[in-house]
Each structure stands twice: as structure tokens, then as C-alpha cells.
PDB file of N, CA, C, O and CB in Angstrom:
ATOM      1  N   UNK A   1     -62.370 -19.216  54.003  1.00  0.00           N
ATOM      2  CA  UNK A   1     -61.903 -20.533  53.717  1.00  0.00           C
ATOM      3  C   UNK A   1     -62.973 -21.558  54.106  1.00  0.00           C
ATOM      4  O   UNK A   1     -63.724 -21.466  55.077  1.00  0.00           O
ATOM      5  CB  UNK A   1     -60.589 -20.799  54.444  1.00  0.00           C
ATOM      6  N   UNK A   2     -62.933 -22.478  53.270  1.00  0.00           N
ATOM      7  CA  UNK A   2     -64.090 -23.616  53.671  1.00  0.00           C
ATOM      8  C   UNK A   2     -63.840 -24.480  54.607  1.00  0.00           C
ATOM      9  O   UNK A   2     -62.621 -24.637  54.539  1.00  0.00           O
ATOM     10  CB  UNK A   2     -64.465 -24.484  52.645  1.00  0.00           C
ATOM     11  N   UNK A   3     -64.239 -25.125  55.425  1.00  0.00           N
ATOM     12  CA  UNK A   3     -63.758 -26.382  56.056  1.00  0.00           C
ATOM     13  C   UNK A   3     -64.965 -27.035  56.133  1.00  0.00           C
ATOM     14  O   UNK A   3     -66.113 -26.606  56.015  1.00  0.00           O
ATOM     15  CB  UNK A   3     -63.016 -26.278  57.440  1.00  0.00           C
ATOM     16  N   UNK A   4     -64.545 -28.111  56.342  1.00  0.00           N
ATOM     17  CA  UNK A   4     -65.145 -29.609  56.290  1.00  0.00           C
ATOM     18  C   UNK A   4     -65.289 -30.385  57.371  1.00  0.00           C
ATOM     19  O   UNK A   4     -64.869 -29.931  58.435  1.00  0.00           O
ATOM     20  CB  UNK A   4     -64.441 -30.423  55.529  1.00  0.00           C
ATOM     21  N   UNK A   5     -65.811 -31.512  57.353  1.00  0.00           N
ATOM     22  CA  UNK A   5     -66.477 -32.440  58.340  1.00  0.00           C
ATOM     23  C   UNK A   5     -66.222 -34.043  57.412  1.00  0.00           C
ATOM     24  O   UNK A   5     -66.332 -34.236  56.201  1.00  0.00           O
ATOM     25  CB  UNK A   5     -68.417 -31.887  58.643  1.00  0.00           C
ATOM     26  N   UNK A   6     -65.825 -35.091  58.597  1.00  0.00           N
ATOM     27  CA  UNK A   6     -65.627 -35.844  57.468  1.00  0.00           C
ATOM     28  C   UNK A   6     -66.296 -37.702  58.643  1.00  0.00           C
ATOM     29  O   UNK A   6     -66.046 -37.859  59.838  1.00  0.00           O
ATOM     30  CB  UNK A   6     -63.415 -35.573  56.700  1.00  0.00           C
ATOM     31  N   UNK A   7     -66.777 -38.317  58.105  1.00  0.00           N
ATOM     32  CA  UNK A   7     -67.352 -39.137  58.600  1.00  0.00           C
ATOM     33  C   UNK A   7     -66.999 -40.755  57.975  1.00  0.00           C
ATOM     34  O   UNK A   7     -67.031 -40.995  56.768  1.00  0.00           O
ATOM     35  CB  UNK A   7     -68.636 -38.619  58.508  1.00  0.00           C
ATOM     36  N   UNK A   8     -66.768 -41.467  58.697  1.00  0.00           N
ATOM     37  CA  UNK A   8     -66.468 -42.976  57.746  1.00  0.00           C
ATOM     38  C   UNK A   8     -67.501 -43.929  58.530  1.00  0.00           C
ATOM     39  O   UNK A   8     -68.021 -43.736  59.629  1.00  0.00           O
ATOM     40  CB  UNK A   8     -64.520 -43.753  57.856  1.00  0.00           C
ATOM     41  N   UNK A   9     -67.673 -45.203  57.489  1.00  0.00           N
ATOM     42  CA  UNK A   9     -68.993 -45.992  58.107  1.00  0.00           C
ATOM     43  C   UNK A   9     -68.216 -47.725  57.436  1.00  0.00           C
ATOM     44  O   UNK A   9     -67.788 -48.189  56.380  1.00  0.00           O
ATOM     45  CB  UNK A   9     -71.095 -45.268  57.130  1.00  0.00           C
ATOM     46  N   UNK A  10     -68.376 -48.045  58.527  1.00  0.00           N
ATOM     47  CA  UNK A  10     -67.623 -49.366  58.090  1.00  0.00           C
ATOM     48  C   UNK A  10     -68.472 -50.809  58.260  1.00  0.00           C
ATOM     49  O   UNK A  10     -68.776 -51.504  59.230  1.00  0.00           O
ATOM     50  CB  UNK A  10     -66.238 -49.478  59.039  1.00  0.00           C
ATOM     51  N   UNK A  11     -68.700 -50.898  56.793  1.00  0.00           N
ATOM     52  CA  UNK A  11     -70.117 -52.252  56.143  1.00  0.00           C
ATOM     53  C   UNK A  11     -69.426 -53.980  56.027  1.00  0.00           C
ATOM     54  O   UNK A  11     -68.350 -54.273  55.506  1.00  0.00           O
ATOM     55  CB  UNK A  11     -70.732 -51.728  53.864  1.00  0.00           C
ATOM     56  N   UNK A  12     -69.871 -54.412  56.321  1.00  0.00           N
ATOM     57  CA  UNK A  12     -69.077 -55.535  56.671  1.00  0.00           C
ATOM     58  C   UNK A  12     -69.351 -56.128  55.040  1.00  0.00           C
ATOM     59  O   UNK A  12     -70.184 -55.676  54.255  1.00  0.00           O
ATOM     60  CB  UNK A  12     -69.666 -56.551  58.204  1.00  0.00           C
ATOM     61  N   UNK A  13     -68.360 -57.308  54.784  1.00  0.00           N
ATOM     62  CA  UNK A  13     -68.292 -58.008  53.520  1.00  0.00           C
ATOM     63  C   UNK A  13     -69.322 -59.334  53.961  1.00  0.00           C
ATOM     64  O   UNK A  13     -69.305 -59.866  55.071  1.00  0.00           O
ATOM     65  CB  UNK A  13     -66.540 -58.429  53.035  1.00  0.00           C
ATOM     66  N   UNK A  14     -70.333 -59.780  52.662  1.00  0.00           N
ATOM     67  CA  UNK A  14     -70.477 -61.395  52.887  1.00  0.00           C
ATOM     68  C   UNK A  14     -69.574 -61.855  52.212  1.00  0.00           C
ATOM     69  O   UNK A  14     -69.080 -61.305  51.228  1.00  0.00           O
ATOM     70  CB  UNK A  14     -71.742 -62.125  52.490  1.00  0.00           C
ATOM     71  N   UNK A  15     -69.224 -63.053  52.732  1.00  0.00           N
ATOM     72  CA  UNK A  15     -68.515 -63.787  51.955  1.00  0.00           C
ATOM     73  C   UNK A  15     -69.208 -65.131  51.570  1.00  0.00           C
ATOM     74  O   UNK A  15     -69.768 -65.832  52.413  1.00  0.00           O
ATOM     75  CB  UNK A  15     -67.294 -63.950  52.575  1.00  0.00           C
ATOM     76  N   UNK A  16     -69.128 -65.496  50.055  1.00  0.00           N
ATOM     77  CA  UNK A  16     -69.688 -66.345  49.686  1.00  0.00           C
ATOM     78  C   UNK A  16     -69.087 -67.832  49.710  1.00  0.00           C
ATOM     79  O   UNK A  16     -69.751 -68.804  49.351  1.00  0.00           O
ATOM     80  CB  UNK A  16     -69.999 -65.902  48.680  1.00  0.00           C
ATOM     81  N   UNK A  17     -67.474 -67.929  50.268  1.00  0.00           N
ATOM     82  CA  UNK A  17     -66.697 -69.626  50.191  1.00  0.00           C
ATOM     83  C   UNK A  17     -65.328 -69.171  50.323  1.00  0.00           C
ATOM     84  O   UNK A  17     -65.163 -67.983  50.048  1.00  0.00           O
ATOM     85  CB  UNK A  17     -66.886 -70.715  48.517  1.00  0.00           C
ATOM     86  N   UNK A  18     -64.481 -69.718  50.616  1.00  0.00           N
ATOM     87  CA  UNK A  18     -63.306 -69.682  50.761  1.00  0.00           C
ATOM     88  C   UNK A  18     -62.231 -68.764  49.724  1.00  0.00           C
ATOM     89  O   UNK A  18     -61.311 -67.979  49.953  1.00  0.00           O
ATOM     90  CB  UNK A  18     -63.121 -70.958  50.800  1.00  0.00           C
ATOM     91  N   UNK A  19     -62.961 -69.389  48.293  1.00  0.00           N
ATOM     92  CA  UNK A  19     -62.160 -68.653  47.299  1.00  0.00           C
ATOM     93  C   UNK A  19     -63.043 -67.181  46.106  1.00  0.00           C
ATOM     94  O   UNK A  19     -62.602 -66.384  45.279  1.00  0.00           O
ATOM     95  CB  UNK A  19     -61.569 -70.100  46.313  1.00  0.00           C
ATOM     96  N   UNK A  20     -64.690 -67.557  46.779  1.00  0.00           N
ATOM     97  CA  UNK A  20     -65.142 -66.635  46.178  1.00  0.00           C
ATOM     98  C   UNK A  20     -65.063 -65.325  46.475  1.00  0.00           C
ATOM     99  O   UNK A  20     -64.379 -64.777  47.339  1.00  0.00           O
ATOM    100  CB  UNK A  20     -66.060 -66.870  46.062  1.00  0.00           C
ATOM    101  N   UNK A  21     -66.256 -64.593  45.238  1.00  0.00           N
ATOM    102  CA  UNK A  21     -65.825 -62.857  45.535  1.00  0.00           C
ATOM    103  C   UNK A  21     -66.631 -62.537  47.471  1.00  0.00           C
ATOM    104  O   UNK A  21     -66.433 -63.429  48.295  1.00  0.00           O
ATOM    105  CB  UNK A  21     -67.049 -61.418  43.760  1.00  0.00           C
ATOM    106  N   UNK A  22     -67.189 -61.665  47.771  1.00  0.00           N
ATOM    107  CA  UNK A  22     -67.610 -60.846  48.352  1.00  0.00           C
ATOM    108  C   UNK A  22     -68.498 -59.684  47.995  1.00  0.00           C
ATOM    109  O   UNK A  22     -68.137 -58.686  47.371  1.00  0.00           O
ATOM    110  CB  UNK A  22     -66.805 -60.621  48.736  1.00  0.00           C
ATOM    111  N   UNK A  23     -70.047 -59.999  48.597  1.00  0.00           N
ATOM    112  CA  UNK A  23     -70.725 -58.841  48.483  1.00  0.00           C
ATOM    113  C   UNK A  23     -70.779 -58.074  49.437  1.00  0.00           C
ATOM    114  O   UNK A  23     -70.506 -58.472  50.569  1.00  0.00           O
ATOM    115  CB  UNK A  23     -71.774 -58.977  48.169  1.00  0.00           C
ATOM    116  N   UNK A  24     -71.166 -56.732  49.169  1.00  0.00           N
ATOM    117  CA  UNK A  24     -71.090 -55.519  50.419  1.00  0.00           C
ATOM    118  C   UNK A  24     -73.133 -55.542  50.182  1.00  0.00           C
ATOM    119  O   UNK A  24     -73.895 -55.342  49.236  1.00  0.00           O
ATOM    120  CB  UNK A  24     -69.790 -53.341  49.815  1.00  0.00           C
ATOM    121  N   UNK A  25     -73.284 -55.908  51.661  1.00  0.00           N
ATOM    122  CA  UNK A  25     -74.913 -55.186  51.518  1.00  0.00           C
ATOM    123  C   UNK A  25     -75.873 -53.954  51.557  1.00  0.00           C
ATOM    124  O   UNK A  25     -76.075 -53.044  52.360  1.00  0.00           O
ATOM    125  CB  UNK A  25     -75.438 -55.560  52.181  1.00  0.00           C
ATOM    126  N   UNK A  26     -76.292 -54.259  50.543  1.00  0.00           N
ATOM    127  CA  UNK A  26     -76.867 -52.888  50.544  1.00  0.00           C
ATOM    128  C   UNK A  26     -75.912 -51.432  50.442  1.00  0.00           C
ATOM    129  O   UNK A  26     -76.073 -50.403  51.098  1.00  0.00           O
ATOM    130  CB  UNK A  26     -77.629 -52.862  51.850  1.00  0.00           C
ATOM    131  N   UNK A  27     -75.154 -51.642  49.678  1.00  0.00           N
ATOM    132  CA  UNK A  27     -74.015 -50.145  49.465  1.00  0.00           C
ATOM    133  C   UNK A  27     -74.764 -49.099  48.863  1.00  0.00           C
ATOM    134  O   UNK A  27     -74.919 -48.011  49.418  1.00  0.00           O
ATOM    135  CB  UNK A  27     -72.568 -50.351  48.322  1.00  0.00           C
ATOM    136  N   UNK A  28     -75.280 -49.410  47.646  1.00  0.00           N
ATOM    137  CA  UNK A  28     -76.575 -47.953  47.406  1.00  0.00           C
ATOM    138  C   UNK A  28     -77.219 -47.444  48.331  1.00  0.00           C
ATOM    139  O   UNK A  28     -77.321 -46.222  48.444  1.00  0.00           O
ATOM    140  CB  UNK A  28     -77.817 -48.189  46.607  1.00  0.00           C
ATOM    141  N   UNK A  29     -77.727 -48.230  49.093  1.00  0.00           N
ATOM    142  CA  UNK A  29     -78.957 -47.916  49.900  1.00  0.00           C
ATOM    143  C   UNK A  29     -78.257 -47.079  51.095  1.00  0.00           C
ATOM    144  O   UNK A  29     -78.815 -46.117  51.623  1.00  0.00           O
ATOM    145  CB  UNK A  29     -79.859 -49.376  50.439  1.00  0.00           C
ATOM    146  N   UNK A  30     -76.908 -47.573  51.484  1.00  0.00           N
ATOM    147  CA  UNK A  30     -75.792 -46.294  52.314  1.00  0.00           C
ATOM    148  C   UNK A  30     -75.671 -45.089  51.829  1.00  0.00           C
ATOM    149  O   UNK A  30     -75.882 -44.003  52.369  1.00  0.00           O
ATOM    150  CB  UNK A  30     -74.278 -46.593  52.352  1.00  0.00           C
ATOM    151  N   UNK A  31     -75.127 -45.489  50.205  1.00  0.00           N
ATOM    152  CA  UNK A  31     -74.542 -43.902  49.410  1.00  0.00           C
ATOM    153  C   UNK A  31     -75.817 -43.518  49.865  1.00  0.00           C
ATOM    154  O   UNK A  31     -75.855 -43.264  51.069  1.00  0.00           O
ATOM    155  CB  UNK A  31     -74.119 -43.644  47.404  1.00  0.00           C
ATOM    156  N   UNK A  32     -76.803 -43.411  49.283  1.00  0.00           N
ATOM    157  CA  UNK A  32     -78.024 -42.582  49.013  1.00  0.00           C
ATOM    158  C   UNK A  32     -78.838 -41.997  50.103  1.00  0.00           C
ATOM    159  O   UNK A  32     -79.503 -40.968  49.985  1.00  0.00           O
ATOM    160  CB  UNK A  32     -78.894 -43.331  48.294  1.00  0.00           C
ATOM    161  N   UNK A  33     -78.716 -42.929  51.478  1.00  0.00           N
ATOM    162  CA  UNK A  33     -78.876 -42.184  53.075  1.00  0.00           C
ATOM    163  C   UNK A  33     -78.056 -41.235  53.186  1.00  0.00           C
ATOM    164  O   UNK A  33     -78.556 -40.160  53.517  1.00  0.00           O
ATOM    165  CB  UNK A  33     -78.575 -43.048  54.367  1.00  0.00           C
ATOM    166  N   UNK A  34     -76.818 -41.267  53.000  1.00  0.00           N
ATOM    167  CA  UNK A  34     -75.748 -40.662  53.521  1.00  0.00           C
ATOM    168  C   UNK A  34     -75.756 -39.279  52.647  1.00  0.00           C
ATOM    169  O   UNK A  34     -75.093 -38.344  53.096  1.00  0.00           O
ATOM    170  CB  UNK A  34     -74.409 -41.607  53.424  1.00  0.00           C
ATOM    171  N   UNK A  35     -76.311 -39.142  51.698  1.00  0.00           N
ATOM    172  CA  UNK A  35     -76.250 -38.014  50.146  1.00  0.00           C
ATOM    173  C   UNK A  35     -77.152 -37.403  51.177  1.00  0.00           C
ATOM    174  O   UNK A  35     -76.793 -36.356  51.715  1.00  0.00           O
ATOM    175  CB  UNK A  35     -76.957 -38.483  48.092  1.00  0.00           C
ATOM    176  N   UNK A  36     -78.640 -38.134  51.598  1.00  0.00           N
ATOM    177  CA  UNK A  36     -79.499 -37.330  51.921  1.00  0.00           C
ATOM    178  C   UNK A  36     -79.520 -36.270  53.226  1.00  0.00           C
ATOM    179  O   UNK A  36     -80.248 -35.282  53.329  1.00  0.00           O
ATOM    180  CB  UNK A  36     -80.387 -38.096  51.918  1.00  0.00           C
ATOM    181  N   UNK A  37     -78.657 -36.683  54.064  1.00  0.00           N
ATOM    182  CA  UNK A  37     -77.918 -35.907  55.035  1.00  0.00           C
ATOM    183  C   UNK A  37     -77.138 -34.736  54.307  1.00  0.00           C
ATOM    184  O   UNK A  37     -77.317 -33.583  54.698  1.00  0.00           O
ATOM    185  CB  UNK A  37     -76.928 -36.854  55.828  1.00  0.00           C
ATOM    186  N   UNK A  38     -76.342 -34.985  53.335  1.00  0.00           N
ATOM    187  CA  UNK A  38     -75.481 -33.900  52.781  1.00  0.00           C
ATOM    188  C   UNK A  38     -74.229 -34.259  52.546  1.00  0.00           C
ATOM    189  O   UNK A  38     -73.397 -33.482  52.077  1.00  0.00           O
ATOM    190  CB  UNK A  38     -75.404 -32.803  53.566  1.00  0.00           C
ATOM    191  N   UNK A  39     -73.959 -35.647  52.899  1.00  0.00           N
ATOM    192  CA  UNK A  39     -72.779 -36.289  52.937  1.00  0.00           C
ATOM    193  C   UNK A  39     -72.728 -36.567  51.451  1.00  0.00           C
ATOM    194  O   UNK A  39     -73.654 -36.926  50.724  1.00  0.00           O
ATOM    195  CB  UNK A  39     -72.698 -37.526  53.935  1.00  0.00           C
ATOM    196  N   UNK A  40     -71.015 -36.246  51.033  1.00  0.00           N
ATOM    197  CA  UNK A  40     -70.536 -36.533  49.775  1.00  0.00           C
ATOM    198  C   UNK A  40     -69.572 -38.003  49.800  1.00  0.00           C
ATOM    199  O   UNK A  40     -68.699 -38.050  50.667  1.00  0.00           O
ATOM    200  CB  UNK A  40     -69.703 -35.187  49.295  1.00  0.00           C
ATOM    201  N   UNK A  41     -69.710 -39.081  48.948  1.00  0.00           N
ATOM    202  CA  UNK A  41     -68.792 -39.600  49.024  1.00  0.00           C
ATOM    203  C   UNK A  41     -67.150 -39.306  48.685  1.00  0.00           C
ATOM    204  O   UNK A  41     -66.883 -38.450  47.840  1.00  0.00           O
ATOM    205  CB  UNK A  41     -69.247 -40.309  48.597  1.00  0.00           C
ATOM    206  N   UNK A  42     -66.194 -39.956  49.291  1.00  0.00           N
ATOM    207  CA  UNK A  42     -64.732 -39.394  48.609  1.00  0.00           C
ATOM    208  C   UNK A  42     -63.951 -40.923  48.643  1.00  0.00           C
ATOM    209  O   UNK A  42     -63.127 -41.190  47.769  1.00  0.00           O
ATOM    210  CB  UNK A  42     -63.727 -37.908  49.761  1.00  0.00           C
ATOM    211  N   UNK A  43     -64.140 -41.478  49.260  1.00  0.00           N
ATOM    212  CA  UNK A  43     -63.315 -42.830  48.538  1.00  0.00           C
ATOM    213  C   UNK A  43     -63.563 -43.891  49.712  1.00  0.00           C
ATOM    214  O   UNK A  43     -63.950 -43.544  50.827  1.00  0.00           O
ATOM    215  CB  UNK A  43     -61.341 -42.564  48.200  1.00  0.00           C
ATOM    216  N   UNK A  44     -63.311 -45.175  49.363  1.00  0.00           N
ATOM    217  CA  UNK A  44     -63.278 -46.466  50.425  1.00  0.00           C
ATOM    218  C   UNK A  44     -61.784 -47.099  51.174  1.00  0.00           C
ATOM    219  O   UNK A  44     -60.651 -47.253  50.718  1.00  0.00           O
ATOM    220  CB  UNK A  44     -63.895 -47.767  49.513  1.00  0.00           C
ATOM    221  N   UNK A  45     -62.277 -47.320  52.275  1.00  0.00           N
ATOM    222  CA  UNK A  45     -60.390 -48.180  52.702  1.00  0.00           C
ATOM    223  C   UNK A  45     -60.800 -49.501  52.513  1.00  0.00           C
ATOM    224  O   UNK A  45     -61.999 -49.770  52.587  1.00  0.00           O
ATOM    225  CB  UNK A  45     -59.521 -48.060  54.705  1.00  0.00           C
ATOM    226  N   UNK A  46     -59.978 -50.352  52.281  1.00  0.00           N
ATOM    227  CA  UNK A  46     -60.471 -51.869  52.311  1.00  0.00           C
ATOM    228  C   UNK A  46     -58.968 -52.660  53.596  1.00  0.00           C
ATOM    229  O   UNK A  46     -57.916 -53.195  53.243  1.00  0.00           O
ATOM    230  CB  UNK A  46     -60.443 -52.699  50.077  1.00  0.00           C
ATOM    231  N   UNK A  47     -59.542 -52.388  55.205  1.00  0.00           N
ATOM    232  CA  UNK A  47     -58.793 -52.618  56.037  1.00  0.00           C
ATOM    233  C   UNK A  47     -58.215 -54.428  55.391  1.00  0.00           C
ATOM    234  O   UNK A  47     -58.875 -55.364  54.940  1.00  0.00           O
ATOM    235  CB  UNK A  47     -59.645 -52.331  57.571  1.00  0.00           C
ATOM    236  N   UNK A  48     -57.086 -54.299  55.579  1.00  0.00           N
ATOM    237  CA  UNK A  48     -56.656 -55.884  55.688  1.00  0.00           C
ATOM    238  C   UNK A  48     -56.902 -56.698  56.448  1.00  0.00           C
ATOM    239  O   UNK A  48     -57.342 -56.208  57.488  1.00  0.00           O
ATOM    240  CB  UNK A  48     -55.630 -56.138  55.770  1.00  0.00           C
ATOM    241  N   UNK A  49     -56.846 -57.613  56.455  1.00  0.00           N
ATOM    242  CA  UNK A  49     -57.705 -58.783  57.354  1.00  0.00           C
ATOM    243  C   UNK A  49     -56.469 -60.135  57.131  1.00  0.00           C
ATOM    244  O   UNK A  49     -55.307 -59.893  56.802  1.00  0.00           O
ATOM    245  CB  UNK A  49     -59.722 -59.253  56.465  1.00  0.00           C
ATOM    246  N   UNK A  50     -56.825 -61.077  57.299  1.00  0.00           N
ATOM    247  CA  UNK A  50     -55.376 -62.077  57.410  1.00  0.00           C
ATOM    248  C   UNK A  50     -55.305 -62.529  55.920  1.00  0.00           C
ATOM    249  O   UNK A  50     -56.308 -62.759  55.244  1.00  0.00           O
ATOM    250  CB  UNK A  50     -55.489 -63.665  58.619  1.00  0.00           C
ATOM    251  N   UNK A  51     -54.290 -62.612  55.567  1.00  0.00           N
ATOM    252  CA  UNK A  51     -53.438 -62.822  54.083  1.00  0.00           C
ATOM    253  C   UNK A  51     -53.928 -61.717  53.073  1.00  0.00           C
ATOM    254  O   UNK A  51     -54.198 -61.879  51.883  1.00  0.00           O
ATOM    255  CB  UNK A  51     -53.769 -64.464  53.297  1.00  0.00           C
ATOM    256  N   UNK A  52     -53.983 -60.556  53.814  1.00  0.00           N
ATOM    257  CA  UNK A  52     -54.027 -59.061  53.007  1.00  0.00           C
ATOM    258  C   UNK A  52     -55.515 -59.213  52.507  1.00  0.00           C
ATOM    259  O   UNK A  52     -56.000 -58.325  51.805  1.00  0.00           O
ATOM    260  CB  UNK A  52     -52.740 -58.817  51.517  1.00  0.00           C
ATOM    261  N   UNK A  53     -56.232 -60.308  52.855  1.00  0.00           N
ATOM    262  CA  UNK A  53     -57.700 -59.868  52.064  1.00  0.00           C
ATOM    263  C   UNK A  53     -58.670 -59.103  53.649  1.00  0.00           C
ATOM    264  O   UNK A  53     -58.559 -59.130  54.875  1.00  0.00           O
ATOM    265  CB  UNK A  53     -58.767 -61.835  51.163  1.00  0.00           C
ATOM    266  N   UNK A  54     -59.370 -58.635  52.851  1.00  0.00           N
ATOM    267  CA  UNK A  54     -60.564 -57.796  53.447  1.00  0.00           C
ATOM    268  C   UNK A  54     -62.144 -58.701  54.292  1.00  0.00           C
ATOM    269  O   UNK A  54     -62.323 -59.870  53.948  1.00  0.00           O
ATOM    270  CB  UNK A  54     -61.115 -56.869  51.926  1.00  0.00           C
ATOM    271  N   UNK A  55     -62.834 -58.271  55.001  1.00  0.00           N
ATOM    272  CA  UNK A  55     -63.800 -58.555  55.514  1.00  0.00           C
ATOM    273  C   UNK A  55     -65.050 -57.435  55.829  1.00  0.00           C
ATOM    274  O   UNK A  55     -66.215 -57.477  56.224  1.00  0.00           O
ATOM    275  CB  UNK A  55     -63.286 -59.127  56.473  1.00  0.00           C
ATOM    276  N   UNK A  56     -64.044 -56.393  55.396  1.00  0.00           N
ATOM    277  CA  UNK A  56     -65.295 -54.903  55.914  1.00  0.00           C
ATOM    278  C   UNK A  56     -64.860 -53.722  54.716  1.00  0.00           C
ATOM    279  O   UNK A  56     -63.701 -54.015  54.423  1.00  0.00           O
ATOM    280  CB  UNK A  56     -64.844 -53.953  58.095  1.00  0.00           C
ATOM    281  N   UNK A  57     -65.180 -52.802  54.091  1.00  0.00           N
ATOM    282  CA  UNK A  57     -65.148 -51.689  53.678  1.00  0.00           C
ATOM    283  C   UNK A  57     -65.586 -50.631  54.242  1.00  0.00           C
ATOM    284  O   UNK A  57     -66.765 -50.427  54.529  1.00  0.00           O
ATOM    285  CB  UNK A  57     -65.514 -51.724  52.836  1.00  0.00           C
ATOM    286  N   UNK A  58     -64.410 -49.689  54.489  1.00  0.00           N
ATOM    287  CA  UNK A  58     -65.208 -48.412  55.065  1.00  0.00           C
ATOM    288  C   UNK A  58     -64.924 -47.287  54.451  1.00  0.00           C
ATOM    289  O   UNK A  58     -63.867 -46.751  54.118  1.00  0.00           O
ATOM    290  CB  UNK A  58     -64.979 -48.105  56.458  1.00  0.00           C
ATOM    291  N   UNK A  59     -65.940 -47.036  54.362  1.00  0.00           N
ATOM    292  CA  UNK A  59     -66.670 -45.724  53.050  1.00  0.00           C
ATOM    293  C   UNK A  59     -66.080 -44.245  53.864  1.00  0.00           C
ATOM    294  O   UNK A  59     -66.315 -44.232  55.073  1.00  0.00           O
ATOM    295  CB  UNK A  59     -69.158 -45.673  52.945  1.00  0.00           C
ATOM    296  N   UNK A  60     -65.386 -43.089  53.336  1.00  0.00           N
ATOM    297  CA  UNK A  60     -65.167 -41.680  53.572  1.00  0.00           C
ATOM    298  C   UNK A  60     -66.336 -41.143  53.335  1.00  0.00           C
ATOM    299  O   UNK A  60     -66.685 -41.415  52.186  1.00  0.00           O
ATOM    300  CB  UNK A  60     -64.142 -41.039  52.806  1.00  0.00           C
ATOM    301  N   UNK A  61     -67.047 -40.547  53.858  1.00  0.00           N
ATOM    302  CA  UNK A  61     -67.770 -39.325  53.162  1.00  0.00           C
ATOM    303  C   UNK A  61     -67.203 -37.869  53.905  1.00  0.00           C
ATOM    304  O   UNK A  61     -66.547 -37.916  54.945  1.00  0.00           O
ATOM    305  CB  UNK A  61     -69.607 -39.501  53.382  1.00  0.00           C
ATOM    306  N   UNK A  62     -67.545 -36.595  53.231  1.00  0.00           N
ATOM    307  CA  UNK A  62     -67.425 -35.408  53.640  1.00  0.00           C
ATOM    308  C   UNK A  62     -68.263 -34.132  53.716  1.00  0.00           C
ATOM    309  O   UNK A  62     -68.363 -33.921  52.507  1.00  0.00           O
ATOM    310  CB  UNK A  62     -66.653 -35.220  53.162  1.00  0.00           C
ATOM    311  N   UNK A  63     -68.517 -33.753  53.937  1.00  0.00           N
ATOM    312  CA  UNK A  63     -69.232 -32.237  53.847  1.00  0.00           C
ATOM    313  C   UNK A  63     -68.970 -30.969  54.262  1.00  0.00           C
ATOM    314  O   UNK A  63     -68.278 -30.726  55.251  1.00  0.00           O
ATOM    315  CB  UNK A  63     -70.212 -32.220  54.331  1.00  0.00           C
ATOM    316  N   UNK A  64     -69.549 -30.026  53.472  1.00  0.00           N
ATOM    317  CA  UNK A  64     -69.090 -28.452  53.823  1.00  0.00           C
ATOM    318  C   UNK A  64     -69.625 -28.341  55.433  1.00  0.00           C
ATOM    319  O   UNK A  64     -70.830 -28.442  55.667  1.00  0.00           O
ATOM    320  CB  UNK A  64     -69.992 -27.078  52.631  1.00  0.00           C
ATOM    321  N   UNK A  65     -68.642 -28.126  56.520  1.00  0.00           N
ATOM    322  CA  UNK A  65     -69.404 -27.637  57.920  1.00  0.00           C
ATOM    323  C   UNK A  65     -70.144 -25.648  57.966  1.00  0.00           C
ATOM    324  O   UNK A  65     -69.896 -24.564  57.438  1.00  0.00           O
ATOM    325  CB  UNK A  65     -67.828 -27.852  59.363  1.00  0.00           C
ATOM    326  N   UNK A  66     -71.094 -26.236  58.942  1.00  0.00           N
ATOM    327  CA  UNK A  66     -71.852 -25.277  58.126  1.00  0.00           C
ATOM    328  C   UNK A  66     -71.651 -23.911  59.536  1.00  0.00           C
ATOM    329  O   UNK A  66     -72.134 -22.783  59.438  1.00  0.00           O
ATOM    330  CB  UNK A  66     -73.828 -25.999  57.614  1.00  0.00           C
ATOM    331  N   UNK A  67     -70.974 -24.332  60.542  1.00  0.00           N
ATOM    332  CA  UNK A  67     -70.465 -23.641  61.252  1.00  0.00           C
ATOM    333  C   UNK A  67     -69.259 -23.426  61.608  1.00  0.00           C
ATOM    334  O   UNK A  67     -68.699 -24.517  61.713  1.00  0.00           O
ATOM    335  CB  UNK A  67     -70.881 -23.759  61.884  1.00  0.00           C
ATOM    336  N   UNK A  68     -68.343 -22.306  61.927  1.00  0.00           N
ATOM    337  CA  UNK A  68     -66.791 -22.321  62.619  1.00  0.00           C
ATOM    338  C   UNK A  68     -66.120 -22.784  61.634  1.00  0.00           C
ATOM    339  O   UNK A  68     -64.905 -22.951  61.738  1.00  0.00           O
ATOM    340  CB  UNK A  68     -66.467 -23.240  63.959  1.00  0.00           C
TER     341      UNK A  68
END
């Protein structure tokens, strides 16, 4: 049976004004560190923050453990 290893990394949002969107910095430049380790992505949480909007995203990744 396989098992896994699972790691989350939590990137903070800019925010551009009160009512605008939000950029995440540098999110490629995460996926693509994180690939190079061996880490797979599997999905994002977007924690709530006050009036249900967000300030941080934090990324799942996983991988095959390669021991036990």
C-alpha cells in the first residue's frame, strides 16, 4: 500500500484597495520549488478572514513517502 506525506504553505494575499481583486506573489515560482522537491500539488484553502473574504491562501501539496 502506498502512503503519503502531505505539506501546506500559507502565501499571504496583496491587496490592492478596499474593493479590489488580490494578488498572490509569486505562486509559480512556489508550485515549481515545491515540484522540484517532489511535491505534487492537490488543492488550495482560502482561510476566511472578516466578512468571509480571505487575506492568505494555503496551498496542499503531497508526495509518495519514500519510507514506512
Amino acid at each position: 500500500m502506498e502512503k503519503y506525506e502531505y505539506k501546506t504553505i500559507k502565501l499571504k494575499q496583496k491587496s490592492w484597495g478596499l474593493i479590489s481583486s488580490r494578488s498572490i506573489p509569486d505562486l509559480e515560482k512556489e508550485l515549481n520549488e515545491q515540484a522540484k522537491e517532489g511535491w505534487r500539488y492537490v488543492e488550495h484553502i482560502l482561510p476566511s478572514a472578516a466578512f468571509g473574504d480571505s487575506d492568505a491562501i494555503v496551498l496542499v501539496f503531497e508526495r509518495k513517502k519514500m519510507y514506512g
